[in-house]
N, C-alpha and C positions, 0 to 999 in steps of 0.2 A: 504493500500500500504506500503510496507515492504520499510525500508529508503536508501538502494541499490537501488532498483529500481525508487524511488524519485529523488537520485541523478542523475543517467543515463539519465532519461529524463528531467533535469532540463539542466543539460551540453550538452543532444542535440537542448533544447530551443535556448541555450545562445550561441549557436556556429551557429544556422538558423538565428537567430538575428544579428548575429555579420556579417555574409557573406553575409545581406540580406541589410545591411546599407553598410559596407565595400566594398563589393563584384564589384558594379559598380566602384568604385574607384581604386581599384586595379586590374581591368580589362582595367581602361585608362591608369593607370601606367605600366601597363605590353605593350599596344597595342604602347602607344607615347614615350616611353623612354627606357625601357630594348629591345625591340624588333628591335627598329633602332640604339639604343647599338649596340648588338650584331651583326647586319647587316654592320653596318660599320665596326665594326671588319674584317669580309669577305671581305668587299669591298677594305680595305688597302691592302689585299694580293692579290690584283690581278693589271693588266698591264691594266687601261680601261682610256678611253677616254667619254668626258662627252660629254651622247648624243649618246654616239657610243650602236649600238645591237652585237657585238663583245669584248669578255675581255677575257687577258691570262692568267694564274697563274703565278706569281712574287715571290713568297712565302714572304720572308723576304727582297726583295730587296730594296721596297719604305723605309722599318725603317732603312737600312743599310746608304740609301741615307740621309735622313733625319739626321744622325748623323754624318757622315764623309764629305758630300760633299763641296765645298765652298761655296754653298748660303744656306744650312743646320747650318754652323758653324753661317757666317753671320746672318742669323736668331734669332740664340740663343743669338749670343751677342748683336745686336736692343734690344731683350727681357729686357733682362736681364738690361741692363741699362737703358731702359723707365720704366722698373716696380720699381728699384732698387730706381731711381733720384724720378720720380713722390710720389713713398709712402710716402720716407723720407721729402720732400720738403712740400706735401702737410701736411700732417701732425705736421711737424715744426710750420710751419708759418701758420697752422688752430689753434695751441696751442699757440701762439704769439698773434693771430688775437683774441682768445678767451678769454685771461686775460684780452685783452683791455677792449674789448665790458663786461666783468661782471663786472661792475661795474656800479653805478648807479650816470651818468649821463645826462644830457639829448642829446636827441637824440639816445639812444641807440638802441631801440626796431627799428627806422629809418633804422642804420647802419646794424643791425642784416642783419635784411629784405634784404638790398642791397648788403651784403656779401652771401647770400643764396642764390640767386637769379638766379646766371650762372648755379647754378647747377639742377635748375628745368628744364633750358634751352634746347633746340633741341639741338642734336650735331651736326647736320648738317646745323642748324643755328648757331651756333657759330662758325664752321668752316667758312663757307663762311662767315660770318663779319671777322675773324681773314686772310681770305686770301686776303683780303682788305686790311687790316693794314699793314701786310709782303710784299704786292705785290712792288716789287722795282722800281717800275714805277709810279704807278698810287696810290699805299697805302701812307695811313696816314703816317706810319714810314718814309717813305723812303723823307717822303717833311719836316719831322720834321729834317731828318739828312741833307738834302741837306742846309734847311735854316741856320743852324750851319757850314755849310761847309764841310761836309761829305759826304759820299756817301750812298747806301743802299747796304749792302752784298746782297749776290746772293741766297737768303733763298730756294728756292724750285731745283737749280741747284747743290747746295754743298751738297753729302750726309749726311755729320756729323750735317752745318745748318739746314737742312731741318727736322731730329730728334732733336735739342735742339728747332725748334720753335714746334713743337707739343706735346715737353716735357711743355712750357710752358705753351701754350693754355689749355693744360690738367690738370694742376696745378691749371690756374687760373679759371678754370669750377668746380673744383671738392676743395678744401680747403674749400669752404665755408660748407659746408657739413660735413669737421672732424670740423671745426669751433664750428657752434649749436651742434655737439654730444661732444664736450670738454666744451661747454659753461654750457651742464647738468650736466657732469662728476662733473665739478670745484661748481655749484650749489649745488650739494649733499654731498659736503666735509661739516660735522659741523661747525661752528662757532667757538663754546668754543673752540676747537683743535686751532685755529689758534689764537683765544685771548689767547690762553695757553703761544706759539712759541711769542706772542709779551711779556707776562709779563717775559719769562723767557729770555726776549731780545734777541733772533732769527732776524738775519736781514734776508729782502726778498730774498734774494737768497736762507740761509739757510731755511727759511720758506719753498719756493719750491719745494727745493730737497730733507729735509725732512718730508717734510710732504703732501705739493700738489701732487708731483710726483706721490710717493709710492701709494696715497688714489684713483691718478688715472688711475693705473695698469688694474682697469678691463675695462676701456676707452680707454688706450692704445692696449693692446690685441685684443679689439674689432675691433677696427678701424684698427690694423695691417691686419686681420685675411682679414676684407672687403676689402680694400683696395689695397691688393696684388692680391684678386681672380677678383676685376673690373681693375685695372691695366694690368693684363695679359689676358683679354678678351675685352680691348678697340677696337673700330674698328671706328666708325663714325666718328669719327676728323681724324683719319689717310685715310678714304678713299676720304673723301672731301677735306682735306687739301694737301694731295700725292697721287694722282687715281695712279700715276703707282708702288707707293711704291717704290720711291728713298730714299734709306736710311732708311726707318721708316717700315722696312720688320717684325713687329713681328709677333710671331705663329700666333695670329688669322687674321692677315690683308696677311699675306703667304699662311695661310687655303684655304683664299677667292681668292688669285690671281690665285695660282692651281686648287684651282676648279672649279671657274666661273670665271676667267678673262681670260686674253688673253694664259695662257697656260691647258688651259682643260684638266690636269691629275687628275683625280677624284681617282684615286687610290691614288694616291699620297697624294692627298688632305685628305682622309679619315685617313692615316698612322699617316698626324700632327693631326688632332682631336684624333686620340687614343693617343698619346703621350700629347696634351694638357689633353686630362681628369685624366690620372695617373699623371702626374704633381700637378694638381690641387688639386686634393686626397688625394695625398703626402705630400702636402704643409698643407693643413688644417690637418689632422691626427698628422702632427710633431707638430703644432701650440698645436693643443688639449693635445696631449701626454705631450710634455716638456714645450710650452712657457706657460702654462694656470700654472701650478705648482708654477712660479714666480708669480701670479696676485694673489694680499690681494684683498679678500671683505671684509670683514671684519676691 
């Protein structure tokens, strides 16, 4: 057998191979995720009603709305300040909560545990414990402000309160989480590096900024990257804690009102899921591109 012709059938071996192990798999990923991609695409340009055997062409009108109207605008800005407050907050105080706990005292592995822990949680069980605590009547808060001589604000009636409480609850579910991924970050910085910063008399601030911070860029990155794509796709605390989305209107709890709640525009509904997924694209792509550039492994 002449070595052309060895090769040709070696490359058709390894290509019946390849499709014959692959092939299922990129038949589920073609059947479960590009396919109703694409469908929803279709579905946002039309005028349908969920439920409804009638739909009209819309063309561009759902996206038109979605960006000019006033619960369109409203929406963006819910977003954008739950995702904006939650990242930076959680992440702060999971980097604050992380230098505590490394260190080797006792109790730690304790604390760890009890700082991680909300975040294994149901979110639908932390919301209803947390609508306990907020409930102005009958929650924890409201007897701990009264016993002070207080009162309890009006948490699920005030729009703005009703998005700072499930900015918190959201905070206080998910920190634990950048917490243990900062606790590994700050574990993998060397030693020597930092007995270096102490002989050359580096106080701990200096230490930090230059040296902890920088070493934990590719921590930082990561946890930006997660953190902004689970921030902007939260929905379980916002639907148990605001069923009717007072205030705490973001894309994906707006997705869900327009298409399954009380106003059944599925078209509609479909226009914000195309606009959340190039969102989301956009956001990791720029992260990849420009923010990954600043991060030393090294």
């Amino acid at each position: 057998m002449d070595p052309e012709t060895y090769r040709r059938r070696k490359k058709r071996k390894d290509t019946a191979l390849f499709f014959a192990f692959a092939g299922p798999n990129l038949l589920l990923i073609l059947v479960f995720i590009y396919f109703p991609l694409i469908s929803n695409m279709y579905y946002s340009t039309l005028n349908w009603r969920m439920g409804s055997a009638n739909a009209s062409f819309a063309g561009l009108d759902n996206y038109v709305r979605l960006f000019t109207s006033p619960e369109g605008t409203e929406m963006w800005r819910v977003t954008i300040i739950f995702t904006v407050v939650t990242v930076i907050a959680s992440m702060v105080l999971g980097l604050l909560i992380a230098l505590a706990l490394n260190q080797k005292i006792p109790g730690v592995t304790a604390s760890r545990t009890a700082i991680f822990s909300p975040y294994v949680l149901s979110g639908v069980g932390v919301g209803m414990v947390w609508n306990f605590i907020f409930d102005p009547q009958l929650g924890l808060l409201g007897h701990v402000l009264r016993a002070i001589g207080s009162t309890s604000p009006e948490w699920y009636l005030d729009k703005d309160l009703a998005l700072v409480m499930v900015i918190i609850v959201y905070v206080w579910k998910n920190l634990g989480y950048c917490a243990v991924v900062f606790i590994a970050g700050l574990q993998s910085i060397p030693s020597d590096l930092m007995e270096a910063a102490k002989i050359d008399r580096a106080g701990p601030l200096t230490r930090f900024f230059k040296v902890t911070l920088p070493l934990l860029s590719p921590t930082v990155f990561f946890l930006t990257v997660t953190n902004i794509l689970a921030s902007m796709q939260a929905f379980d605390l916002l639907k148990i804690m605001t069923p009717s989305g007072n205030g705490t209107n973001t894309i994906v709890f707006e997705l869900y009102l327009q298409g399954f709640g009380p106003y059944q525009n599925a078209g509609y509904s479909a226009a914000i899921s195309v606009v959340l997924f190039v969102v989301l694209f956009a956001i990791t792509a720029f992260q990849m591109r420009f923010v990954e550039k600043r991060v030393h492994y090294a």
